[in-house]
C-alpha positions as a printed Julia matrix, in Angstrom:
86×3 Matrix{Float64}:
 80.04    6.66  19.26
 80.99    8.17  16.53
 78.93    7.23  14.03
 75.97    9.47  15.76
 74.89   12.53  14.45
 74.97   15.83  15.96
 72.28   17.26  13.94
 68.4    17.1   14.72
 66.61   14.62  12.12
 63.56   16.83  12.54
 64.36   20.27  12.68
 68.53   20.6   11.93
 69.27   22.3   14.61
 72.42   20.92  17.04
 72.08   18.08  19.6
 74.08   18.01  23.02
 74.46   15.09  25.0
 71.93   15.22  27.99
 72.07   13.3   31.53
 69.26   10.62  31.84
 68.05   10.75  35.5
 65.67    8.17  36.73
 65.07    8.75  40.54
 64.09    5.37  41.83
 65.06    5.29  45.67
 62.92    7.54  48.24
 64.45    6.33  51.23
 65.98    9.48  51.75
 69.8     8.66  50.95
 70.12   11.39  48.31
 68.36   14.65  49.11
 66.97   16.84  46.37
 66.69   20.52  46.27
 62.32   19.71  47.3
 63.9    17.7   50.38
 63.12   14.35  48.84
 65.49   11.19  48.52
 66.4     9.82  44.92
 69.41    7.96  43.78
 70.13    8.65  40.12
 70.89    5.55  38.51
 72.19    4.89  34.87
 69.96    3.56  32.67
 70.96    0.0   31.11
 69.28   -2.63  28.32
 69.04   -6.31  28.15
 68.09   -8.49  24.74
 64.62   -9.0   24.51
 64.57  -12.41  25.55
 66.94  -12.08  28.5
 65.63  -13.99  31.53
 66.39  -12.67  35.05
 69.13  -14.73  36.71
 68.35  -17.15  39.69
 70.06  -16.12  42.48
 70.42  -12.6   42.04
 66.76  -11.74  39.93
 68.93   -9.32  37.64
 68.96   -9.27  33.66
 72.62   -9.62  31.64
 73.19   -6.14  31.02
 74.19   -5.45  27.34
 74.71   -1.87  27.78
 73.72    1.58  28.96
 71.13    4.17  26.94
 72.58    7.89  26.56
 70.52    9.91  25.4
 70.95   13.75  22.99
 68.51   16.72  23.06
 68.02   18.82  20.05
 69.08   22.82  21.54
 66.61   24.61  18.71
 63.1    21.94  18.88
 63.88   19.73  22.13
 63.76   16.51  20.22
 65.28   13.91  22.76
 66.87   10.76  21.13
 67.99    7.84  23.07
 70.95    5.27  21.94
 71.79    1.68  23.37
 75.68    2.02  23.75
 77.27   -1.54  23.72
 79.12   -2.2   27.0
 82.63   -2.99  24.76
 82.26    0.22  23.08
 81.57    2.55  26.74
């Protein structure tokens, strides 16, 4: 992950790397500070034509997306991270 920049592409101001959170399960396992249930789950990508599998209904997971947020404009910009290079 090197090769990404830490400098906004629209303003020039300095990106941070941010946490992704994607609440997906209410059943109440994980309580929130508004009393309601999310688990926070990473966010992952699959090849465009990647077919869910059979038995299991899940895609072949390539890798994860991380995103950065620009500190001066707010400018969020997400990368696909290759699971060899996590």
């Amino acid at each position: 992950m090197n090769h990404i920049s830490n400098t906004c592409s629209d303003c020039g101001g300095v990106t941070e790397w941010i946490k992704l959170v994607d609440s997906t399960d209410v059943s109440g396992a994980f309580l929130d500070d508004k009393g309601s249930g999310s688990q926070h789950l990473q966010l992952q990508y699959a090849a465009e034509e990647a077919e869910r599998s059979a038995w299991l209904k899940r895609y072949p997971i390539k890798g994860h997306i991380r995103g950065k947020m620009c500190t001066s404009c707010g400018r969020v910009t997400l990368y696909g991270i290759p699971k060899d290079v996590e």
